[in-house]
PDB file of N, CA, C, O and CB in Angstrom:
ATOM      1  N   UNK A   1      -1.582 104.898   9.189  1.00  0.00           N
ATOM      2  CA  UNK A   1      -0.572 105.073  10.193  1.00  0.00           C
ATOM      3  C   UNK A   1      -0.669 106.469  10.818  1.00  0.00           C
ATOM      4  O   UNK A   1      -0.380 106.687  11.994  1.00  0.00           O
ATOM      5  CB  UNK A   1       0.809 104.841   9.594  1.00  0.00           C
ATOM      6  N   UNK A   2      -1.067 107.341  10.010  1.00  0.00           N
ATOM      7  CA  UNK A   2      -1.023 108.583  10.488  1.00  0.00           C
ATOM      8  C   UNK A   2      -2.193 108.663  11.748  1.00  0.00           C
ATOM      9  O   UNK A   2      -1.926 109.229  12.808  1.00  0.00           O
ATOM     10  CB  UNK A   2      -1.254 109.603   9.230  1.00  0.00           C
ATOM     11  N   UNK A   3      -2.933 108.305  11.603  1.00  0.00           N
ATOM     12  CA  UNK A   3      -4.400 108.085  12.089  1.00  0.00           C
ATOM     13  C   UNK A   3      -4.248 107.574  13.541  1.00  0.00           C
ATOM     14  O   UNK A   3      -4.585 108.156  14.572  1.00  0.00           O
ATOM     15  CB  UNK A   3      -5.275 106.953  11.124  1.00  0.00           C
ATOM     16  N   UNK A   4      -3.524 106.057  13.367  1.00  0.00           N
ATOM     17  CA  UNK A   4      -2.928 105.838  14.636  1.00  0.00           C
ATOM     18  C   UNK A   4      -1.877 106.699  15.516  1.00  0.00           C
ATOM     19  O   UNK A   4      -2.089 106.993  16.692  1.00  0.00           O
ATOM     20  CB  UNK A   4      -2.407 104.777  14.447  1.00  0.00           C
ATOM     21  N   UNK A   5      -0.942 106.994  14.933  1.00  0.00           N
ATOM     22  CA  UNK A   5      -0.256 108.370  15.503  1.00  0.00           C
ATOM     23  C   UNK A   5      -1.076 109.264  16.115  1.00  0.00           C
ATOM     24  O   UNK A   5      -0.903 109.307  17.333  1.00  0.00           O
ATOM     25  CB  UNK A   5       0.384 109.186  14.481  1.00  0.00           C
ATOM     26  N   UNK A   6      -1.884 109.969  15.701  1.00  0.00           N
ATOM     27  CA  UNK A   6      -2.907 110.601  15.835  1.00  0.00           C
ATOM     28  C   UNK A   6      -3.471 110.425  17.206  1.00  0.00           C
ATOM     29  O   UNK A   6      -3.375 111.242  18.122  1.00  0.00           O
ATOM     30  CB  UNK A   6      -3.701 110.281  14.858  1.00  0.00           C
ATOM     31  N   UNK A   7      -4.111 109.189  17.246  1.00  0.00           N
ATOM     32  CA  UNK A   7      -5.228 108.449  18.559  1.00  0.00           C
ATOM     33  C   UNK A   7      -3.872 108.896  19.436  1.00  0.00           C
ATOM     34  O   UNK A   7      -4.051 109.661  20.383  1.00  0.00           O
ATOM     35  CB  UNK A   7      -5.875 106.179  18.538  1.00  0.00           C
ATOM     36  N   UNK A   8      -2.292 108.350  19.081  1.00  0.00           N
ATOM     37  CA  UNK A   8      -1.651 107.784  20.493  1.00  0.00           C
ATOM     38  C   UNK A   8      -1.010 109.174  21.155  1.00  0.00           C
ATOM     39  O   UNK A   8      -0.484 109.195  22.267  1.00  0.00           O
ATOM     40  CB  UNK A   8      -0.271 106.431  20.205  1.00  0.00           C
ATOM     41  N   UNK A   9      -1.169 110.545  20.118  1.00  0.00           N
ATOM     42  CA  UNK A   9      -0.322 111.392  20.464  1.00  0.00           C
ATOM     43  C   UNK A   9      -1.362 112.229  21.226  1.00  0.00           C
ATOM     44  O   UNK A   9      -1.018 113.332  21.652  1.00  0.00           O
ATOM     45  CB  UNK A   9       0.515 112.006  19.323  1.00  0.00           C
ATOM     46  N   UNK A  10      -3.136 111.590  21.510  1.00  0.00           N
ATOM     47  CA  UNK A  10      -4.016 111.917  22.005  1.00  0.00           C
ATOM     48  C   UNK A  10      -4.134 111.709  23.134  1.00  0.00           C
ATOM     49  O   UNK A  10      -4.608 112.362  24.064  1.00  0.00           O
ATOM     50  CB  UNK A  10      -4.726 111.670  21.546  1.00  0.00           C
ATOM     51  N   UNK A  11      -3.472 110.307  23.010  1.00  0.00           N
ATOM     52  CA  UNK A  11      -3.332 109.547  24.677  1.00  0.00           C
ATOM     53  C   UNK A  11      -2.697 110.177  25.073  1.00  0.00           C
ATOM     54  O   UNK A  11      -3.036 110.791  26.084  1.00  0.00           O
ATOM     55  CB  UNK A  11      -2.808 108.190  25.076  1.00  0.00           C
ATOM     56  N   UNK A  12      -1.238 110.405  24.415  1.00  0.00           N
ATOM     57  CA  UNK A  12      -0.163 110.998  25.393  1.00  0.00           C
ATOM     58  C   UNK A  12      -0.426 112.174  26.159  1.00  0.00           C
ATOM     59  O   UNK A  12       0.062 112.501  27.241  1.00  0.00           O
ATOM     60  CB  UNK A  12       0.996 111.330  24.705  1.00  0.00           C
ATOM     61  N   UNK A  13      -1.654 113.038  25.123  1.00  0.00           N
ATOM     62  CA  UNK A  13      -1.774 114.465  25.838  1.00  0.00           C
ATOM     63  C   UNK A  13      -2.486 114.003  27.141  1.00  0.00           C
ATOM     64  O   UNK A  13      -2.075 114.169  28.290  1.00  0.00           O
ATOM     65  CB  UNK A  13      -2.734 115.730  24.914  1.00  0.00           C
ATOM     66  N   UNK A  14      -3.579 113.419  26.760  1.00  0.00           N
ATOM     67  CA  UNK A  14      -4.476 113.067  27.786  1.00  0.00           C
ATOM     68  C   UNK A  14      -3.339 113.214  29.329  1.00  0.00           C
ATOM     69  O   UNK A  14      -3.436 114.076  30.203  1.00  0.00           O
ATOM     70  CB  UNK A  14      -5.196 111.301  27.378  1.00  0.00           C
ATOM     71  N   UNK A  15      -2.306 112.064  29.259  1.00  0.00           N
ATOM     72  CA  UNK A  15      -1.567 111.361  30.382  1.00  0.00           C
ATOM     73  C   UNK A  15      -0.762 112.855  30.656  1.00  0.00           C
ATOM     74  O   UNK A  15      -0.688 113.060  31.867  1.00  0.00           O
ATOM     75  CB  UNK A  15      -0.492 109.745  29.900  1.00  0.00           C
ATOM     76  N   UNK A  16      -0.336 113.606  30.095  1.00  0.00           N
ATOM     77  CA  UNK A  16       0.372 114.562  30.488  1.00  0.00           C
ATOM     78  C   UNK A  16      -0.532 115.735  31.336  1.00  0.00           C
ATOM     79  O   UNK A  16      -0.121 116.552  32.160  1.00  0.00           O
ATOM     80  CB  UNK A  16       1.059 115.029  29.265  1.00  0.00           C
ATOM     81  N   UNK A  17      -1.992 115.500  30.802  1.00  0.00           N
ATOM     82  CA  UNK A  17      -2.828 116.904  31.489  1.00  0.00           C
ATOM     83  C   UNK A  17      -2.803 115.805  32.919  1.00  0.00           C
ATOM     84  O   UNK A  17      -2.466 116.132  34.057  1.00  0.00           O
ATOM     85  CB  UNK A  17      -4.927 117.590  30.591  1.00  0.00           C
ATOM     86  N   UNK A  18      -3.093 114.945  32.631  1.00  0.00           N
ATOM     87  CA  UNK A  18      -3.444 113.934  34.128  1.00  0.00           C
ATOM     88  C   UNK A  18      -2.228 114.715  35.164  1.00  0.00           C
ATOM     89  O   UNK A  18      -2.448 115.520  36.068  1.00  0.00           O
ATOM     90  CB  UNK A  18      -3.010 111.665  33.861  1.00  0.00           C
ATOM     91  N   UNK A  19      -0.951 114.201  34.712  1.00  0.00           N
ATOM     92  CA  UNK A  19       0.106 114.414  35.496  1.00  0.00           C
ATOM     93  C   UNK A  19       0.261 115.989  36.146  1.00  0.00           C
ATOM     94  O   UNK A  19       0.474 116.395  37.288  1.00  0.00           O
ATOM     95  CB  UNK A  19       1.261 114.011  34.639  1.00  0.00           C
ATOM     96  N   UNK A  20       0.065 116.608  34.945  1.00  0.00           N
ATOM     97  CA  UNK A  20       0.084 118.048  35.633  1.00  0.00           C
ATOM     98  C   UNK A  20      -0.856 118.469  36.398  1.00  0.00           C
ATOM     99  O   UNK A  20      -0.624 119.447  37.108  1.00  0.00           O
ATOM    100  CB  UNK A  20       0.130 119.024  34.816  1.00  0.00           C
ATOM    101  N   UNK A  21      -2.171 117.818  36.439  1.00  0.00           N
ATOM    102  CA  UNK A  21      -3.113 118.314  37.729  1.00  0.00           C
ATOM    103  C   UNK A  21      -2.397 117.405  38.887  1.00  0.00           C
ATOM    104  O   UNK A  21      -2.045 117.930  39.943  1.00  0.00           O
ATOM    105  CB  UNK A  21      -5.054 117.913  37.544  1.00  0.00           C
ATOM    106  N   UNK A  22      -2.202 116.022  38.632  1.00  0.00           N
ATOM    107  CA  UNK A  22      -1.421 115.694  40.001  1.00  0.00           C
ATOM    108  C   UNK A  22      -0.222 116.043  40.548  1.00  0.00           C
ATOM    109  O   UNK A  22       0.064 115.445  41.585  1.00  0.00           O
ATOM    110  CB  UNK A  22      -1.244 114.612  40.095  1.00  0.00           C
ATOM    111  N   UNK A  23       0.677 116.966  40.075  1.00  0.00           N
ATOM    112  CA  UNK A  23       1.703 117.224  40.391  1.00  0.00           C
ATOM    113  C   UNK A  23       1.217 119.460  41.262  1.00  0.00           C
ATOM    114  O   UNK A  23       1.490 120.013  42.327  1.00  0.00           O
ATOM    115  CB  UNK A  23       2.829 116.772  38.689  1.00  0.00           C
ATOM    116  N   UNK A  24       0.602 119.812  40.237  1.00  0.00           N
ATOM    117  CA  UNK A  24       0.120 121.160  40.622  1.00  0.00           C
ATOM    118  C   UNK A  24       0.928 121.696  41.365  1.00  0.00           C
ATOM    119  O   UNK A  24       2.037 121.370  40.943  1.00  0.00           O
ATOM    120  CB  UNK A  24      -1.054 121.246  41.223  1.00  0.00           C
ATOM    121  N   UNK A  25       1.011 122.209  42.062  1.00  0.00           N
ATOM    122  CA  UNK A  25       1.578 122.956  43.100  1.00  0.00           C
ATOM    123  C   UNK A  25       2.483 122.413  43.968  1.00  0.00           C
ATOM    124  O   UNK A  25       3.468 122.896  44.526  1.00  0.00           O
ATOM    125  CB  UNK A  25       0.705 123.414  43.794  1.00  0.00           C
ATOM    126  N   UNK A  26       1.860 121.059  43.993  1.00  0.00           N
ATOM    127  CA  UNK A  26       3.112 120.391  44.803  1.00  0.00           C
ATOM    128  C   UNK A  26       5.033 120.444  44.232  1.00  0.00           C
ATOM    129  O   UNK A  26       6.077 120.517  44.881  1.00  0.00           O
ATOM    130  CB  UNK A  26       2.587 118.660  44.787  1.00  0.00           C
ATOM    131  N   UNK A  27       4.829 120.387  43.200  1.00  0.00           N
ATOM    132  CA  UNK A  27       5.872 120.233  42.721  1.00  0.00           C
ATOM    133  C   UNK A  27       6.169 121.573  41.157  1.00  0.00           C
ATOM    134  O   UNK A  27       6.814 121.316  40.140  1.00  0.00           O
ATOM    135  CB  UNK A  27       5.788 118.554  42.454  1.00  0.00           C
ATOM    136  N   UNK A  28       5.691 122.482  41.374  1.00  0.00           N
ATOM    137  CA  UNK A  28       6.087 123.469  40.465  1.00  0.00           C
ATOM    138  C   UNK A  28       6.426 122.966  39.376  1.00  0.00           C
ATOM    139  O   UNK A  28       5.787 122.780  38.341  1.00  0.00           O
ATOM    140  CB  UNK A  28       7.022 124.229  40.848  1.00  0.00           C
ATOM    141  N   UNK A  29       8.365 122.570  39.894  1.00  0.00           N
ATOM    142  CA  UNK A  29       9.233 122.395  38.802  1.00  0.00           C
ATOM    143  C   UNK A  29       8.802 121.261  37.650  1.00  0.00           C
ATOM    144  O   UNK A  29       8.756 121.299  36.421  1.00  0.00           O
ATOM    145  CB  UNK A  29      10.564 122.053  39.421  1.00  0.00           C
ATOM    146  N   UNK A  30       8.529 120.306  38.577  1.00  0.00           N
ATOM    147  CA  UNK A  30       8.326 119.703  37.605  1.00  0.00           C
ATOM    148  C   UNK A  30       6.914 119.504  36.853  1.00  0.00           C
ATOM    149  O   UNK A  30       6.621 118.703  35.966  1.00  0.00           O
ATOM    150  CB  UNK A  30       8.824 118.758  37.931  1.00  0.00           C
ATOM    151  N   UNK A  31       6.084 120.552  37.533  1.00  0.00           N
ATOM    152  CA  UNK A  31       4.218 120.571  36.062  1.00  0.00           C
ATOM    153  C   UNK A  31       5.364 121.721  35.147  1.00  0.00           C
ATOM    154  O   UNK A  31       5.487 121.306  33.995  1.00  0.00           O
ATOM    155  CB  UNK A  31       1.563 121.936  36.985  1.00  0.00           C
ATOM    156  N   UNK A  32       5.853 122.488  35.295  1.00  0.00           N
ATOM    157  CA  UNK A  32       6.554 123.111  34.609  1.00  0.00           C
ATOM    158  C   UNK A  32       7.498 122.422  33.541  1.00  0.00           C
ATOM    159  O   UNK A  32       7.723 123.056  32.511  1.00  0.00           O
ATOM    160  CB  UNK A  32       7.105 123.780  35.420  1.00  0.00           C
ATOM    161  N   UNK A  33       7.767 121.830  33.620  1.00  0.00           N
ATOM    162  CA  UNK A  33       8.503 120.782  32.889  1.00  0.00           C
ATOM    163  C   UNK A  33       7.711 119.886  31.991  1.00  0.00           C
ATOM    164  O   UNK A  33       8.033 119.616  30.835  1.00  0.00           O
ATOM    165  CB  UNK A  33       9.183 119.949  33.826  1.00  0.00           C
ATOM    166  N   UNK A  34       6.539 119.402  32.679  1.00  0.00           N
ATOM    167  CA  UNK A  34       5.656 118.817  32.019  1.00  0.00           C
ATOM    168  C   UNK A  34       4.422 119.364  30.893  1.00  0.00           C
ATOM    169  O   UNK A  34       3.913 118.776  29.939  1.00  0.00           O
ATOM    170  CB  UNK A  34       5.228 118.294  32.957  1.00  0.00           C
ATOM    171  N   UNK A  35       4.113 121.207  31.636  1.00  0.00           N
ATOM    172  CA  UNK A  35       3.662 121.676  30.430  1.00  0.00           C
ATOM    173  C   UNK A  35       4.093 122.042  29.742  1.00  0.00           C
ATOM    174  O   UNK A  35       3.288 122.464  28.911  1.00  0.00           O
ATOM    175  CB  UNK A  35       3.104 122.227  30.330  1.00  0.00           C
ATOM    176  N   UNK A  36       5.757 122.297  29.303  1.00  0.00           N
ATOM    177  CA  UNK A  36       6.529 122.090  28.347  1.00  0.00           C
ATOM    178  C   UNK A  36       6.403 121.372  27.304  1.00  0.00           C
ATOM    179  O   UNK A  36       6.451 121.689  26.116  1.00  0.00           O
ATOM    180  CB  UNK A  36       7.310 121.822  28.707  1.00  0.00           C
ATOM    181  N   UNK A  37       6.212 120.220  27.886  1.00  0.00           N
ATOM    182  CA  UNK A  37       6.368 118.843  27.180  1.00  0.00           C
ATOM    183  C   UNK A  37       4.816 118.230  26.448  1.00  0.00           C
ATOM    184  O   UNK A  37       4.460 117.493  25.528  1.00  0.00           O
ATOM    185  CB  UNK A  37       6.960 117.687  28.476  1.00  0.00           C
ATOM    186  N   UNK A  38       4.299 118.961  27.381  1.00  0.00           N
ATOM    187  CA  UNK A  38       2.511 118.889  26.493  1.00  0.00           C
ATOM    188  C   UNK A  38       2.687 119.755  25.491  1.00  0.00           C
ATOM    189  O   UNK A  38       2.305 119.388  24.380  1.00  0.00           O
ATOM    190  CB  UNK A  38       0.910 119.515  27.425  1.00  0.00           C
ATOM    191  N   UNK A  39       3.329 121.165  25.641  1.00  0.00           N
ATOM    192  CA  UNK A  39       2.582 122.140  24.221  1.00  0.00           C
ATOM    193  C   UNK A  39       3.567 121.415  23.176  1.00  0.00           C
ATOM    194  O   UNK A  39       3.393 121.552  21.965  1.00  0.00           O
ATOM    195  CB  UNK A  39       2.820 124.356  24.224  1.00  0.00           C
ATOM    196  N   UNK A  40       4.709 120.560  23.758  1.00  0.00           N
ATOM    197  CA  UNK A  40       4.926 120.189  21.825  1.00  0.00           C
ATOM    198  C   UNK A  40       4.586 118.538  21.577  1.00  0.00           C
ATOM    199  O   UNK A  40       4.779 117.834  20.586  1.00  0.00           O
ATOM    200  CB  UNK A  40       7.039 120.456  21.144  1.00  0.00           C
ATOM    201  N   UNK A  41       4.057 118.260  22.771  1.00  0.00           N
ATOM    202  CA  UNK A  41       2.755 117.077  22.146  1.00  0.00           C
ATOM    203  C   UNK A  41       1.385 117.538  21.430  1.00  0.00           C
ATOM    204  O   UNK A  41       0.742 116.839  20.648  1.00  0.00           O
ATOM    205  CB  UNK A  41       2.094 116.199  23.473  1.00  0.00           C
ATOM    206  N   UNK A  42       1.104 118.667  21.786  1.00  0.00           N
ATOM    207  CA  UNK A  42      -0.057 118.914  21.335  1.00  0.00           C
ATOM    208  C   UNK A  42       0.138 119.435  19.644  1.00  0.00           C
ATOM    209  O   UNK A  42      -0.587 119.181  18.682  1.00  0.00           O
ATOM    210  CB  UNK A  42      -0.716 119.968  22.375  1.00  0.00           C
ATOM    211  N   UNK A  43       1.714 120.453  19.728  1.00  0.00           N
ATOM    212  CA  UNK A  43       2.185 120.631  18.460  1.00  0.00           C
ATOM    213  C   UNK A  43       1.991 119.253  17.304  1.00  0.00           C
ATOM    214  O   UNK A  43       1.432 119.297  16.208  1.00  0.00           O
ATOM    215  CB  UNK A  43       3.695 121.017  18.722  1.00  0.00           C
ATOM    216  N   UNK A  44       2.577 118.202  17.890  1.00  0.00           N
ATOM    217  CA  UNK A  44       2.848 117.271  16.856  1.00  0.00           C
ATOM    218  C   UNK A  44       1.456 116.571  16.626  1.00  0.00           C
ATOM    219  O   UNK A  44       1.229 116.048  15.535  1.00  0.00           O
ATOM    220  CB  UNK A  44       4.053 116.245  17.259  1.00  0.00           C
ATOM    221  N   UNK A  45       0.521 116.550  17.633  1.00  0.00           N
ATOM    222  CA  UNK A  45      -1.078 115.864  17.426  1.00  0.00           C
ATOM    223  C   UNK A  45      -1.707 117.059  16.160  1.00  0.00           C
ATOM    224  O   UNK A  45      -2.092 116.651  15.064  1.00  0.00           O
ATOM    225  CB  UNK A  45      -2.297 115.933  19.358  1.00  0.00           C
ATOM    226  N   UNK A  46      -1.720 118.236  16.459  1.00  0.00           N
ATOM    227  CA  UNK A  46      -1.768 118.803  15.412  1.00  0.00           C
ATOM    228  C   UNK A  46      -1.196 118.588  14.411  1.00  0.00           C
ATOM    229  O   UNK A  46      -1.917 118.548  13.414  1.00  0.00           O
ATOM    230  CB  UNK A  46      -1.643 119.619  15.541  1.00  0.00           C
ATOM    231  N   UNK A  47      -0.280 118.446  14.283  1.00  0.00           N
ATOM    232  CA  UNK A  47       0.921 117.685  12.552  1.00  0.00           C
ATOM    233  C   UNK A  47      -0.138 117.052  12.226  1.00  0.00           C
ATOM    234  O   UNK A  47      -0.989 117.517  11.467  1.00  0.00           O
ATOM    235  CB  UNK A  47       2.669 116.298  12.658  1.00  0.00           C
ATOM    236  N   UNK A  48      -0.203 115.806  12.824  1.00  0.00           N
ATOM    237  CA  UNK A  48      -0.849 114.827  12.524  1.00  0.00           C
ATOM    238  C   UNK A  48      -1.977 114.683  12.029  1.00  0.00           C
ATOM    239  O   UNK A  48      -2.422 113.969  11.130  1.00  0.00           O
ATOM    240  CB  UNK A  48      -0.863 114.338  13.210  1.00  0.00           C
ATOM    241  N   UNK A  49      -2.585 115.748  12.987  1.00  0.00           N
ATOM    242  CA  UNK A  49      -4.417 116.048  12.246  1.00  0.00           C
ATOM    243  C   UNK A  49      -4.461 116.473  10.937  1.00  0.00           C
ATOM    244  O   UNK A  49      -5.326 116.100  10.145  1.00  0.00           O
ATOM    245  CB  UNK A  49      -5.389 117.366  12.979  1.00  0.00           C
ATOM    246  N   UNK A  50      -3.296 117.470  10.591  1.00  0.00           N
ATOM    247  CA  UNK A  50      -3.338 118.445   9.722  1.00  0.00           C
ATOM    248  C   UNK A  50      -3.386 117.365   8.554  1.00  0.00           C
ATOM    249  O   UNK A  50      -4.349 117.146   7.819  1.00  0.00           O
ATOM    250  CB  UNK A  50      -2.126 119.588   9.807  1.00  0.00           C
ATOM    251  N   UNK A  51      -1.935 116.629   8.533  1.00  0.00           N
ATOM    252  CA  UNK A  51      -1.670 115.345   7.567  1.00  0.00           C
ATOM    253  C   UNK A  51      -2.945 114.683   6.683  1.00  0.00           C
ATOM    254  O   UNK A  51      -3.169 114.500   5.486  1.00  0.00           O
ATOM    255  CB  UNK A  51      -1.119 114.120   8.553  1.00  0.00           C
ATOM    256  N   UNK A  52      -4.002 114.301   8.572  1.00  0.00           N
ATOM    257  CA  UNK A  52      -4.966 113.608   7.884  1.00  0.00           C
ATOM    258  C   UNK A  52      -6.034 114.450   7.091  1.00  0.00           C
ATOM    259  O   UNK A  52      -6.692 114.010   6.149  1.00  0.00           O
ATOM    260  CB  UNK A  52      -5.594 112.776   8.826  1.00  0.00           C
ATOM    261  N   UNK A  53      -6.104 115.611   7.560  1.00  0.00           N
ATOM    262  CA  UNK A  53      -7.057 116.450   6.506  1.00  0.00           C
ATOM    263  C   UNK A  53      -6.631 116.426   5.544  1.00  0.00           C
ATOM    264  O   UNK A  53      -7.316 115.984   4.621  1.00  0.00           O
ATOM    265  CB  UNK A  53      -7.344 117.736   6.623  1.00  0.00           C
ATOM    266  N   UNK A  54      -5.312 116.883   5.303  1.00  0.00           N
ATOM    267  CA  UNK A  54      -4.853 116.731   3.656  1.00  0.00           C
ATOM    268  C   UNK A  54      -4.685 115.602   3.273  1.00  0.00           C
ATOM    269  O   UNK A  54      -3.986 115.540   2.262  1.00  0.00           O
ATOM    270  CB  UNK A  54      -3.635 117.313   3.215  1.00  0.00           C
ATOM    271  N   UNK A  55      -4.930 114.949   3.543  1.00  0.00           N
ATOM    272  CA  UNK A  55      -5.191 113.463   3.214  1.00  0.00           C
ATOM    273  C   UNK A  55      -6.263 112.741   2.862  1.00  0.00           C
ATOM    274  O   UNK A  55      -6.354 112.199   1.761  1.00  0.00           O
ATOM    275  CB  UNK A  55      -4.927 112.858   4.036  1.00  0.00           C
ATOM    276  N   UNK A  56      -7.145 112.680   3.760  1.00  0.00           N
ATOM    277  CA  UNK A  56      -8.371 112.673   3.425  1.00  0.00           C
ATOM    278  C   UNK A  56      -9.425 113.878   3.059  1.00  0.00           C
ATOM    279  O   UNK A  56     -10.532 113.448   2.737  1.00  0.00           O
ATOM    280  CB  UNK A  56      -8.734 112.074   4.296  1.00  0.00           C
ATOM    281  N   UNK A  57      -9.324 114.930   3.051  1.00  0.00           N
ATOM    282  CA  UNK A  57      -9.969 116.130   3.135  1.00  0.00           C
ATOM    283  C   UNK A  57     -10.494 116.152   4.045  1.00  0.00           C
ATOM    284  O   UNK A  57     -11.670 116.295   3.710  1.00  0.00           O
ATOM    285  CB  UNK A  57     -10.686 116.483   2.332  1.00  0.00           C
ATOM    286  N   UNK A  58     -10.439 116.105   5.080  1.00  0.00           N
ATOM    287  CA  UNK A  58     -11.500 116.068   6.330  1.00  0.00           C
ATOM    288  C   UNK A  58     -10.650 115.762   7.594  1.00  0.00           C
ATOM    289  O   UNK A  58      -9.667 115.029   7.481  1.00  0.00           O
ATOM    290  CB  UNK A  58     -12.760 114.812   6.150  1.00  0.00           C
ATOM    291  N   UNK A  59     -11.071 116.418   9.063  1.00  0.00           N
ATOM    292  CA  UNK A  59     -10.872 115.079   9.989  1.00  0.00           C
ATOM    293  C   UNK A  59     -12.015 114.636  10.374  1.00  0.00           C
ATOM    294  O   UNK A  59     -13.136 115.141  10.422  1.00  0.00           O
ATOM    295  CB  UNK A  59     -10.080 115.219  11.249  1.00  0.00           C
ATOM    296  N   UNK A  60     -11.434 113.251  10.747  1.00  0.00           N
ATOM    297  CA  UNK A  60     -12.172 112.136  10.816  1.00  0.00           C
ATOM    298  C   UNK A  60     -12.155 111.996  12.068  1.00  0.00           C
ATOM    299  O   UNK A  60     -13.166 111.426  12.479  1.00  0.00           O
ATOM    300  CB  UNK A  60     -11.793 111.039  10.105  1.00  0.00           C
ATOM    301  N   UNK A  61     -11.139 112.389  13.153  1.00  0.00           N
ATOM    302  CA  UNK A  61     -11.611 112.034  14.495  1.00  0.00           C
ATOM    303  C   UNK A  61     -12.025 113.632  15.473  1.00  0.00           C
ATOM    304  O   UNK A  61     -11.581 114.770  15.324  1.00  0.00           O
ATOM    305  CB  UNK A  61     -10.204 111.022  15.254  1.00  0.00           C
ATOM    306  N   UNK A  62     -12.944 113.134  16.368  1.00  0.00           N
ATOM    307  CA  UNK A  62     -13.033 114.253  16.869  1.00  0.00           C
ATOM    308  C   UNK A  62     -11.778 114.704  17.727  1.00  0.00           C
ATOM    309  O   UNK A  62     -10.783 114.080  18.097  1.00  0.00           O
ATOM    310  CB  UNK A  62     -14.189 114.235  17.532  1.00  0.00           C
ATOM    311  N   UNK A  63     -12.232 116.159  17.927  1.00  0.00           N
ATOM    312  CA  UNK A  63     -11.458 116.420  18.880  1.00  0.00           C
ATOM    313  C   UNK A  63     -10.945 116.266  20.202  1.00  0.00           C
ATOM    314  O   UNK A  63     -11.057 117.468  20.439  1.00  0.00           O
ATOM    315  CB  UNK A  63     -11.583 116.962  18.853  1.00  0.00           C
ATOM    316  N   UNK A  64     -10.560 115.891  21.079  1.00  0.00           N
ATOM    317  CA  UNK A  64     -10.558 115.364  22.571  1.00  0.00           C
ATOM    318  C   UNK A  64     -10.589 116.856  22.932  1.00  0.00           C
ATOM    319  O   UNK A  64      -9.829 117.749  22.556  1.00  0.00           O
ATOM    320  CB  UNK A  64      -9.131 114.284  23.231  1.00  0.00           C
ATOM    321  N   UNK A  65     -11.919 116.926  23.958  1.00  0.00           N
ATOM    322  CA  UNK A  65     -11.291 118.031  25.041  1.00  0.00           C
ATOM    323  C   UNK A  65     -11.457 117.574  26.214  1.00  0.00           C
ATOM    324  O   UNK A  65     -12.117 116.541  26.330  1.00  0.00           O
ATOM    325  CB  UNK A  65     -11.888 119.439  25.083  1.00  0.00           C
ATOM    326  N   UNK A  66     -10.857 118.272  27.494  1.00  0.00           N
ATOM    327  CA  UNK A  66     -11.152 118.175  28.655  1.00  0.00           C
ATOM    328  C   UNK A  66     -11.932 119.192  29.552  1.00  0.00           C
ATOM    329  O   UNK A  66     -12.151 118.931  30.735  1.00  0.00           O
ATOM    330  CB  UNK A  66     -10.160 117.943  29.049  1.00  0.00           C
TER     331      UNK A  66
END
């Protein structure tokens, strides 16, 4: 379960960097709002990773970058 958490809190970041390049400048307030809302998605994808290392000793998925 953790694992899946993991993948979806990956997606979510994914969809949030999406939004904030489409919003950029046009709308300040709200990428502002939204990179808010990424650094404590990214907080909790980290939880999650952390979990699975101590869990399994290892991670097992890579990292997503962009």
């Amino acid at each position: 379960m953790v694992r899946q958490n993991l993948v979806a809190e990956r997606l979510v970041i994914e969809h949030y960097r999406d939004l904030i390049r489409h919003f950029g400048d046009k709308d300040p307030t709200t990428r502002r709002m939204l990179e808010h809302i990424l650094e404590e998605e990214e907080g909790h994808a980290t939880h999650m990773h952390d979990l699975l290392v101590a869990h399994e000793g290892e991670g097992t998925l890579p990292a997503h970058t962009s």
